[in-house]
Structure formats: C-alpha cells, structure tokens
N, C-alpha and C positions, 0 to 999 in steps of 0.2 A: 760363329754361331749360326745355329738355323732360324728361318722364321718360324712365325709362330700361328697354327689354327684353331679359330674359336668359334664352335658348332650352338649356335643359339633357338633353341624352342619355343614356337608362340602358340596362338590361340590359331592364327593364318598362317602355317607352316613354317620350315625352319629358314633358318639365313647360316651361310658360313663365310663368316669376317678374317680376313688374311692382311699378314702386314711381316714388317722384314724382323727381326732381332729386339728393334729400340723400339717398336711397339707405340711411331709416332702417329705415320699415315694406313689408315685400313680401307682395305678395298671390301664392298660388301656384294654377296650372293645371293640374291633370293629376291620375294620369298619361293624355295622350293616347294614343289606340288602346288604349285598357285592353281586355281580357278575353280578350285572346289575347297569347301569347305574342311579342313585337315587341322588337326593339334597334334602339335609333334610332344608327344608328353617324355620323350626321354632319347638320347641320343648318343654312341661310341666313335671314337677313333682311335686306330694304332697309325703311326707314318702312314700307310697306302689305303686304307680301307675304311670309309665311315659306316655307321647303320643311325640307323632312326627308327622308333615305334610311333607309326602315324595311324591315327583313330579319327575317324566318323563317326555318325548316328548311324548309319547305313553299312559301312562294312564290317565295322567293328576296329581291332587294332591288324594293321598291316607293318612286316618287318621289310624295310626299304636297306636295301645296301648298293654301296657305291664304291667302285674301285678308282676312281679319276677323280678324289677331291669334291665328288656331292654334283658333276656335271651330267652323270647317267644316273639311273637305278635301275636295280633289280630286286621283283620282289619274290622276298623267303616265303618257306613254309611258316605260314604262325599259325599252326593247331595245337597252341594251347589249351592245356586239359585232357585232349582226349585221351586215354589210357592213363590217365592218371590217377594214383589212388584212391578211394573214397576217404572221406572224413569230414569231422562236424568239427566246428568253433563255434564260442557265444556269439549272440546280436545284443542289441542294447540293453534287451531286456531282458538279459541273460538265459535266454533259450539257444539249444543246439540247433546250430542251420548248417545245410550240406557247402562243402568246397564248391566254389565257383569259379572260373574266370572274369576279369572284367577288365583289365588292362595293365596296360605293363609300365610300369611306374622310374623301372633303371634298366639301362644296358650295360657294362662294364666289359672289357677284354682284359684277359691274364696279362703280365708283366714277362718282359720276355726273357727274365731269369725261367719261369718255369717252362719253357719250351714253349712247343709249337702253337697258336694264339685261341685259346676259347674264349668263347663271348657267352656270357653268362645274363640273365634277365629275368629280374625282382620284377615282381607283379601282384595283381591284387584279385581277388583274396590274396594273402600273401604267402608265396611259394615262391622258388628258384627253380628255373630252367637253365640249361645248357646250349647250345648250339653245338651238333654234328654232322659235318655235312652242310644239307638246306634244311635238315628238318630240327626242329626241339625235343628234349627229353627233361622230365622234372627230376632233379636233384631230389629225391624222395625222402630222404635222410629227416631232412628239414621239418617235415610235418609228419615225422612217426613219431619226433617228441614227446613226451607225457605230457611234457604239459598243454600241448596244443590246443585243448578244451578249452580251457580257460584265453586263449587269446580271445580278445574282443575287439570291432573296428573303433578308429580315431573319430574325429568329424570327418575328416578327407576319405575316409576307409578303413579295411584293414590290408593296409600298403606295406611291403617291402621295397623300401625306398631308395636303400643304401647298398654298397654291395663293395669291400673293398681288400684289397689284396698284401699279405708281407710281402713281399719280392724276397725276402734273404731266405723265406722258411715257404717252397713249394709246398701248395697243400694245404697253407694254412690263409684262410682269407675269413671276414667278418659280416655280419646282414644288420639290419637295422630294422624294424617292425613298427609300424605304429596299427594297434598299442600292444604289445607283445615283449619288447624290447631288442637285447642286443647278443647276436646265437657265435659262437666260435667252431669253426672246425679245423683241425691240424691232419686232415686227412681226406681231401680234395672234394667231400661233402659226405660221406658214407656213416660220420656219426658229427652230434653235435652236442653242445654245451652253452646251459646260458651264460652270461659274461655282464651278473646285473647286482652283484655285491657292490655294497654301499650308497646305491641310488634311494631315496623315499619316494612313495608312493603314495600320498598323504589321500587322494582321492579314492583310495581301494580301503575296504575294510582290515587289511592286513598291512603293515607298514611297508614292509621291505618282502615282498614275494620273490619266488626262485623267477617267476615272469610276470608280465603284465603290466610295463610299462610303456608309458606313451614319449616313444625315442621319436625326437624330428629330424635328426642328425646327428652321424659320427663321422669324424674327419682323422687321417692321419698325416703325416711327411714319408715319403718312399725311403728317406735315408736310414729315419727312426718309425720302425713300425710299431715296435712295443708299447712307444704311445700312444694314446686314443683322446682329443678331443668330442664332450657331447653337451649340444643341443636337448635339451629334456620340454616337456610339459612343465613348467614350474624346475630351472634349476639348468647351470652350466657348470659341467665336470669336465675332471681330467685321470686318465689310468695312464700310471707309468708300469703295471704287468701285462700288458697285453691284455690289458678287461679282465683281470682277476680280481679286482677291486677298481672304484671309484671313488673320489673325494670333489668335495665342490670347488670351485673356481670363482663363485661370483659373486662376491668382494668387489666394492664400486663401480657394477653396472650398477643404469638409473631403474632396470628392469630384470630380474630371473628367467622371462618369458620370452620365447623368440621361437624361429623354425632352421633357419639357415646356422652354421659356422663351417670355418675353412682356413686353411693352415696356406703359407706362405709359402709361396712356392720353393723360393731359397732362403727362408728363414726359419728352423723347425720351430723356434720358440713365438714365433708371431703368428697369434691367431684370430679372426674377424667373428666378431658376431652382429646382428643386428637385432637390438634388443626392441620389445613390441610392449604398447605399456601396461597390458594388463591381460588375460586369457578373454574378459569382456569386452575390451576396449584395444581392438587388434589394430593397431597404428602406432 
C-alpha cells in the first residue's frame, strides 16, 4: 500500500499532512504561503501534482500549482471571467444582477479512467472552468441553462461548491450550486440537466422546482457512482439513478440541517454527516 496525502485549507494558508498506509504517525507542511495573509478556499491532487486557490483582499484569487508535493509553486493564469459569457441571476431580492467573478470555491482533476488529467474549478458566482494549458476557459454549457435566472445566492454565496466525476462513464461528472442545486452532464459539459426530482423546497414559493435549491453537498464512492449521497438546506438524500430521483435518508438524525457529508472511502454503504441543530442555531 501507498501512503497517504492530506491537502488541508485554512484561513493562514494551507498545510500538507503525510503519513505511511496505517495513517498512525503524520508528519505536517506548512503553513504554505505563510507571511502574508492567504485563504486557501479550495485545493487538488492527483499522485504528482497539487493546486491550490489562494485569495487576498488585495490580489484577489491566485491558482498555485506544485509539482514536488506542495515544496515549490508556480502560479497559473486565473483570469477568470474574462471572455466569458454575459448573463444575469437573481439577488436576494430577486432582481437580475450581471455574472461576476469572486472566487473559486473547488478544484477537482478528472479520474484517470478518462484520460489525460483536466482540472476543472467551481467558483462563485457559480460557474465552471477548465484548465488548458496555464490559462482557464469556462465550461459555458453550465450557465446557458433556462433556468439560470432563477438561480439565487445561499448565505455563503452563489457557490459552485462541488464538482464530482463517474470514472466508469467519461464525460459524465456532477456540480452542486448553492442555491441552484444539482446539474448532470454525460457529455464532458457541452449540455446539462438538472438532477433535482424528489428533493422539497419548502422555503420557495413552488414545492419541488426544475432548480433552486440550496444543495451544501453531494458526495459519491468511485466504485459506485450512480449513487449520490446529499447534504440539503433542511434534509439528507440518497439517489441510486445517478440523480434522477432523490429520496430522503434522515430517519434518526437528531438534526435534517447540516453542510458537510462524505462517503467512506472503502465502505460504499457508510456515509458521515454532521448534523447542525437548527438553520437558526448553527451548532
């Protein structure tokens, strides 16, 4: 067995924690980018190559990549936005406001069933980018949507948070929107589909919409992707068609409400939530 590396994101930069197989003794890195003030809001690895999206007041978000284990960087292009489509989403108060940049909320790399490795990066307003090369291009697919009007931001934003991959079916990977919900494509971004049957929506005027819910997480297993564990606003599901439907799950938690869940790494059936006790009372 190999060891094992764990890329951690703080408010003071990130740390990369290593330790052998048995996951007793860890040795820690960091923090990287010390001496100025840095939040690594989101971070990838494949075996060789890590990245990080690290944000300031001042520079905004910067895409750091490292080929030695997080010991160098180099930083990418991140012009995000530019050339990118126009378009409006609601605000709170449900008026149309233009697309914006404001940071990058996930980084994810393809599986290496689909070949050669892209790094893909959920950001906010919410939108998907790609990595080619050093520079970014937006996955445009995404926000030609109909419904895209109607997406609205969370408290935290309107973040694309999640971003996760089948490995058996190239082409087909998932996003997660707060509050928007949860989009499929089977065809490497170029068209999408919501994947939000069965969830409620009790705080929307309309029960069950084609979108506009406020997903905090989806989680799946590499072995079984057609499953989908989710984290909701109010409510913990499970899809066994690949997000063609949903059904709830949460039956004796002490709470519905939470932000995190996460599937086991060698367990498809064990899955972690950490429930919050109320959407007022977030503890």
């Amino acid at each position: 067995m190999t060891g094992v590396r764990l890329l951690v994101g703080t408010r003071k930069g990130a740390f990369v924690l290593e330790a052998g197989p048995d996951r007793r003794r860890w040795q820690v890195r960091g923090p990287l980018f010390g001496g100025e003030v840095f939040s690594v809001h989101a971070s990838s690895h494949d075996p060789d190559v890590l990245y990080a999206a690290v944000w300031s007041s001042w520079s905004g978000t910067v895409i750091q990549r490292s080929g030695d284990a997080g010991r160098t960087w180099e930083v990418l292009d991140s012009a995000f936005g530019y050339d990118a489509p126009s378009t409006t989403h609601q605000d709170f108060s449900g008026e149309l406001t233009p697309w914006q940049f404001k940071r990058v909320w996930r980084l994810a790399s393809t599986p290496p069933s689909w070949g050669p490795e892209v790094v893909f990066a959920g950001v906010e307003d919410a939108a998907l980018f790609r990595l080619e090369g050093d520079g970014w291009s937006e996955v445009a697919g995404l926000r030609r949507h109909p419904t895209h009007q109607r997406w609205m931001p969370g408290a935290g934003g309107l973040c694309l948070h999640t971003v996760l991959f089948d490995a058996t079916r190239p082409g087909r990977l998932y996003v997660a929107i707060s509050a928007a919900g949860v989009f499929r494509t089977d065809d490497g971004g170029n068209t999408w589909e919501p994947a939000n049957r069965g969830l409620s929506a009790r705080y929307l005027p309309e029960e069950q919409p084609e979108a506009g819910y406020c997903v905090h997480k989806i989680a799946l297993h590499p072995a079984r992707p057609h499953v989908l564990f989710m984290q909701k606003h109010y409510g913990v599901y499970r899809s066994d068609d690949a997000g063609g439907s949903w059904r709830p799950i949460e039956a004796g938690l002490p709470s519905n409400f939470g932000f995190p869940i996460a599937v086991h790494a060698h367990e498809p059936d064990t899955v972690y939530v950490v429930p919050i006790t109320s959407d007022e009372q977030r503890y």
